[in-house]
C-alpha positions in Angstrom: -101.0 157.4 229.4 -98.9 154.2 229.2 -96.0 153.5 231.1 -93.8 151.0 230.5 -91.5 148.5 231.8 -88.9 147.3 229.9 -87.0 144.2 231.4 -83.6 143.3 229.4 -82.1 139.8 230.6 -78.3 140.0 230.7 -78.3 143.3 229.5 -75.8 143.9 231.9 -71.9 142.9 231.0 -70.2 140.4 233.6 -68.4 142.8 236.2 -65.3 140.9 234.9 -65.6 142.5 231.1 -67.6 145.4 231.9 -65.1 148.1 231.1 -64.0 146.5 227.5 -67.9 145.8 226.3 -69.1 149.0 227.9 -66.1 150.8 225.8 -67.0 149.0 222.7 -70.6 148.7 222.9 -72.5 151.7 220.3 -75.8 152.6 221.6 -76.0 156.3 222.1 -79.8 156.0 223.1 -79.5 153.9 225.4 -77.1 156.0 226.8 -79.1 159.1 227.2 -82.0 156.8 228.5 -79.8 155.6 231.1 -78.0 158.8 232.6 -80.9 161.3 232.2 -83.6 159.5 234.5 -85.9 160.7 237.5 -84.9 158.0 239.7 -82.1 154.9 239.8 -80.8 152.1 241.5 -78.1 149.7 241.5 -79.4 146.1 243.7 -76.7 143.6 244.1 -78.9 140.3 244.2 -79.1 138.6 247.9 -82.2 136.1 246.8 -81.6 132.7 246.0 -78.6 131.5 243.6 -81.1 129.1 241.9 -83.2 132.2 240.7 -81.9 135.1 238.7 -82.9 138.9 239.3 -84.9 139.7 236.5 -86.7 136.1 237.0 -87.6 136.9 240.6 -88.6 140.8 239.5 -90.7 139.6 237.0 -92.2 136.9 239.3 -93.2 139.3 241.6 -94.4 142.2 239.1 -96.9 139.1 238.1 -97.5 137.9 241.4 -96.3 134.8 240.3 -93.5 133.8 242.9 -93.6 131.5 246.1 -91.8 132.9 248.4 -88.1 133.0 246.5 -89.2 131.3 243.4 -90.9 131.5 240.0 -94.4 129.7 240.0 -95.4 130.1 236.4 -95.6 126.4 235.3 -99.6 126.7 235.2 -99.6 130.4 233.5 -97.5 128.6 230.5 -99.9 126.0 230.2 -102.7 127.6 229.5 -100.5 129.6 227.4 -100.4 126.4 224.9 -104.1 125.5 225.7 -103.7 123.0 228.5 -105.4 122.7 231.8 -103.5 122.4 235.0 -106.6 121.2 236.6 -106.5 120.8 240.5 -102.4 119.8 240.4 -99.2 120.5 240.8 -96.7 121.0 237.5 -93.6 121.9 236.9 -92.3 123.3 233.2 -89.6 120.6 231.5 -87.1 121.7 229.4 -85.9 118.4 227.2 -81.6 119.0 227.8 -78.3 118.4 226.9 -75.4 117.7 230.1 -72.6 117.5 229.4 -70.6 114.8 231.8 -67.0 115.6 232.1 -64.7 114.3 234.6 -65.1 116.2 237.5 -68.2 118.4 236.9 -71.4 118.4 234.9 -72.5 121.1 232.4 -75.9 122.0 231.2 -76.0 124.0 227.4 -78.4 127.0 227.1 -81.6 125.3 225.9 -82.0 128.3 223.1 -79.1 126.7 221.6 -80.0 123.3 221.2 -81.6 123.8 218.0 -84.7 121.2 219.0 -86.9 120.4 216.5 -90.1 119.6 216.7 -90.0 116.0 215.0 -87.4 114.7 217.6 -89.1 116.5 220.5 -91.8 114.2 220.0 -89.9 111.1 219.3 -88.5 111.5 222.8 -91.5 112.6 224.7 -93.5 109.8 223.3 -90.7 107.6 224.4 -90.2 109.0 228.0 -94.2 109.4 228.3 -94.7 105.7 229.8 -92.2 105.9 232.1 -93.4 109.2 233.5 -97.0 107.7 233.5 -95.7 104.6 235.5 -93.9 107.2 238.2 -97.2 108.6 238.5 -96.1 111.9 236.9 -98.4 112.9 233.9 -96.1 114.6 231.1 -98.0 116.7 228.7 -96.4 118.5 225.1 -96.5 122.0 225.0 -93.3 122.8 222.3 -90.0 121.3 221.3 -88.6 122.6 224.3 -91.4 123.3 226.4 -93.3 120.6 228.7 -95.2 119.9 231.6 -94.7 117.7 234.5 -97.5 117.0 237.0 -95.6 115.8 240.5 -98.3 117.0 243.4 -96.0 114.8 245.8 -92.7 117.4 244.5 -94.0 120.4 245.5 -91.0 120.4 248.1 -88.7 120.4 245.4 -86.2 122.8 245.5 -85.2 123.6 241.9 -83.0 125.9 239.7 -84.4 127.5 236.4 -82.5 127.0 233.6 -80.7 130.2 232.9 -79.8 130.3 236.1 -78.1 126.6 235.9 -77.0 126.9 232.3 -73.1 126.7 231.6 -72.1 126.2 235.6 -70.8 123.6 237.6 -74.5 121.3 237.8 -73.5 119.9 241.3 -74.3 123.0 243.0 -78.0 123.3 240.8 -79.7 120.0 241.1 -83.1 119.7 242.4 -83.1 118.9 245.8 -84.6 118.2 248.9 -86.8 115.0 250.4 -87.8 114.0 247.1 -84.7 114.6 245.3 -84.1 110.7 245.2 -87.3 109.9 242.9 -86.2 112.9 240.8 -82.6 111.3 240.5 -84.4 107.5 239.7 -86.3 108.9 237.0 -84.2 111.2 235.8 -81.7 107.8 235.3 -84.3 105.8 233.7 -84.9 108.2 230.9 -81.4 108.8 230.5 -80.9 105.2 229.5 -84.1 105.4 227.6 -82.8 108.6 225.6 -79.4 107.3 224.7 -80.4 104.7 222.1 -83.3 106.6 221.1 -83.4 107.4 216.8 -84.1 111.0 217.5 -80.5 111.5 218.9 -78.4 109.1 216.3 -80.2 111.7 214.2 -79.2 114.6 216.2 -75.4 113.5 216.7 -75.1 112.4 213.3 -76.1 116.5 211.9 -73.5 117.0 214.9 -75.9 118.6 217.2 -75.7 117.7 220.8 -77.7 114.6 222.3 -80.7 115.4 224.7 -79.4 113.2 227.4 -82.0 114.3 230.3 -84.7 116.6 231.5 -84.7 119.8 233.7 -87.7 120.4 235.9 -88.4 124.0 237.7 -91.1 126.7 238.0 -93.8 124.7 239.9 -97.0 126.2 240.5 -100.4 124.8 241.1 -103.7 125.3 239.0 -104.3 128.5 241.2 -100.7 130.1 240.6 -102.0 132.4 237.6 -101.7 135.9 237.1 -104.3 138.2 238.1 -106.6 140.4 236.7 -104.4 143.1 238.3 -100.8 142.3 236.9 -99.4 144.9 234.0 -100.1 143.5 231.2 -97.3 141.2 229.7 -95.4 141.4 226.3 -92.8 139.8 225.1 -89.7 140.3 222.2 -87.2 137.2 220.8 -89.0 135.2 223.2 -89.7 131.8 222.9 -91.4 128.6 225.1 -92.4 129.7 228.5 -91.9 133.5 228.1 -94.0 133.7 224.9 -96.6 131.9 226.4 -97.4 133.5 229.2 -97.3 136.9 227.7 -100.4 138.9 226.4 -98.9 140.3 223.4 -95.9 138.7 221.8 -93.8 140.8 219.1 -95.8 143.4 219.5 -94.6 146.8 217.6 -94.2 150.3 220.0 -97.7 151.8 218.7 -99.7 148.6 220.1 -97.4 149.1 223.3 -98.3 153.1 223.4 -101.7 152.2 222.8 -102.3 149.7 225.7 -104.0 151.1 228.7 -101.8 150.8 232.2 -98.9 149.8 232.9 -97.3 147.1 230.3 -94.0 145.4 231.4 -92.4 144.0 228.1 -89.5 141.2 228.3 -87.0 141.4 225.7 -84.8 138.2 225.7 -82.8 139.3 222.8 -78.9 139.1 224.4 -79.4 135.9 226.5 -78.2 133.3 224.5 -75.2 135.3 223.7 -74.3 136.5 227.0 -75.0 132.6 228.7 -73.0 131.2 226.0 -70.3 133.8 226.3 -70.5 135.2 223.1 -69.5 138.6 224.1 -69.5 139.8 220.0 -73.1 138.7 219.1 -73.9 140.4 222.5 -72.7 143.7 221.5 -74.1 143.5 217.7 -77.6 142.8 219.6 -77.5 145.2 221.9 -76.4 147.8 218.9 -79.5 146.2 217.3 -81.6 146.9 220.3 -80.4 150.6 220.6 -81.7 151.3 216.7 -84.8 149.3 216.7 -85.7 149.9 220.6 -84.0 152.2 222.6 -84.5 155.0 220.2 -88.0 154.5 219.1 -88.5 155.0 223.1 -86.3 157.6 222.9 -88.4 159.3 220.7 -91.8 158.5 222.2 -90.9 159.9 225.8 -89.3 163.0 224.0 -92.8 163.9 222.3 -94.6 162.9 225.4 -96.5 159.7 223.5 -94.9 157.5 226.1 -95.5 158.8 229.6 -92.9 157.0 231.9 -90.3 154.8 231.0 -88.5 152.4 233.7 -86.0 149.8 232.7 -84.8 147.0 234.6 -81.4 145.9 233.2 -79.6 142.8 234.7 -77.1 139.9 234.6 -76.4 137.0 237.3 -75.2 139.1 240.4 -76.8 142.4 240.2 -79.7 144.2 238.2 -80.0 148.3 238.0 -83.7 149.6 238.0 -84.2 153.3 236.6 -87.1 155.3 235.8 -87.2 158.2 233.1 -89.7 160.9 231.6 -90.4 163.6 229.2 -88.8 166.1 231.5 -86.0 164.2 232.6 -85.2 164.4 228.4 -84.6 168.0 229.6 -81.3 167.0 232.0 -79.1 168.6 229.0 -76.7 169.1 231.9 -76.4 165.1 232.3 -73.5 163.8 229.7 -75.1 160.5 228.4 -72.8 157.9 229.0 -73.2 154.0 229.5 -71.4 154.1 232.9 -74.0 153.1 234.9 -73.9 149.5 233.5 -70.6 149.2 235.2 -70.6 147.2 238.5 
């Protein structure tokens, strides 16, 4: 019978506004999912700052992590049909920072609103320059590329959610070869400022993509194995969606996969990253009719036959496991306490 594991990105409130949101947010199934369970765990996060929890539990439920960090740049390619070959790559993420007077900012790339035309207008026009660093670039989707740097394998990098909306000095890239990241990151900045695609962007008053934002390296061997979990993936897009196996996929394919399935559903992200603590609790109400309850429902009738969720935010992540008979806990008041710090 399946079991599944459901991974929810900021699903957790900031410790800061967790009393309010928890008080406000409506998702009685979630609720019950969440006090009546077999097993749970509350993990304050002591890895790396430049990682967040559910990245580094989901690189290591894929076997995708070195050491402290996500290796999936070479899964995602062949996601979009490329070949890593023999090297090392790193995924892209075309950006907007924001320069202010005394710190930098990076916006969400979700929010960007990046369309494809532009994309292309930029990579075409950052390609050469790339080539003459001796970095092949390669186009996998408007935000999405793919940077081959075998002599940057040292680099120590930050993935973008992680980075997004804080002070940038502290997320960087750095390390020995920080320097030849910092040179070409400046020589496509220049490039980038003139370029049509953003007089087009700033004049429909979207931001301009000013530079680039390297992480995830992995080399051509840094794939998932035969035996992962299989992965699926919800209101993903880019990297996520393309290293998952199913992508949207409704709860009967889910029930019906054999093993263990881990499903990724990004759907509060943007809002939590971009602070917009309204549109988080309308999607999480969202999640709790068109999710929480179908699974609900499926343990209850013994279709599903173990549920564990992983719920998280920058600082912490709870991990719970649930059943058909823990459905029979009538003596357990469902209540969304437990996503308080």
């Amino acid at each position: 019978m399946t079991q599944i594991s459901l991974v929810l990105p900021f699903a957790l409130p900031p410790p800061e506004l967790a009393p309010d949101l928890v008080r406000a947010l409506e998702a009685p199934a979630l609720a019950s999912l969440i006090t009546r369970t077999s097993s749970f765990k509350s993990v304050p996060f002591e890895g790396p700052v430049r990682v967040l929890p559910h990245e580094l539990w989901l690189a290591r439920a894929l076997s995708l992590d070195a050491g402290d960090r996500p290796a999936l740049a070479a899964q995602a390619m062949l996601g979009y049909g490329l070949d890593p070959a023999d090297g090392s790559w790193f995924i892209v993420h075309p950006s907007h920072i924001e320069i202010a007077r005394s710190h930098m900012l990076m916006a969400d790339v979700r929010a960007l609103g990046l369309e494809e035309r532009h994309s292309r207008m930029l990579f075409d026009a950052a390609k050469p320059y790339f080539d003459e660093a001796g970095k092949t670039l390669l186009y996998g989707d408007a935000h999405t590329w793919f940077m081959r740097a075998d002599g940057w394998t040292g680099l120590d990098t930050t993935t973008p959610d992680a980075a997004a909306g804080m002070n940038l000095s502290d997320w960087l890239p750095r390390g020995v070869k920080s320097t030849e990241y910092r040179k070409l990151q400046n020589e496509v900045q220049m490039l980038w400022f003139q370029n049509p695609a953003n007089a087009e962007r700033e004049a429909a008053g979207l931001p301009a993509i000013n530079a680039f934002w390297p992480w995830a390296c992995a080399s051509a061997l840094e794939t998932i194995p035969a035996t992962a979990p299989a992965l699926a993936a919800g209101d993903a897009t880019g990297w996520l969606a393309s290293i998952a196996q199913m992508r949207e996929p409704a709860l009967r394919d889910l029930l019906a996969a054999e093993g263990d399935v881990i499903v990724v559903r990004d759907t509060v992200s943007q809002a939590a990253i971009g602070a917009d603590w309204a549109g988080w609790l309308a999607q999480m109400k969202r999640l709790d009719q068109k999710l929480f309850a179908p699974l609900h429902a499926a343990l209850r009738e013994g279709r599903l036959g173990q549920l564990r969720m992983v719920l998280s935010h920058r600082d912490r992540h709870i991990e719970l496991t649930t059943t058909k008979l823990a459905r029979h806990m009538f003596w357990r008041r469902p209540t969304l306490d437990r996503l308080l710090p």
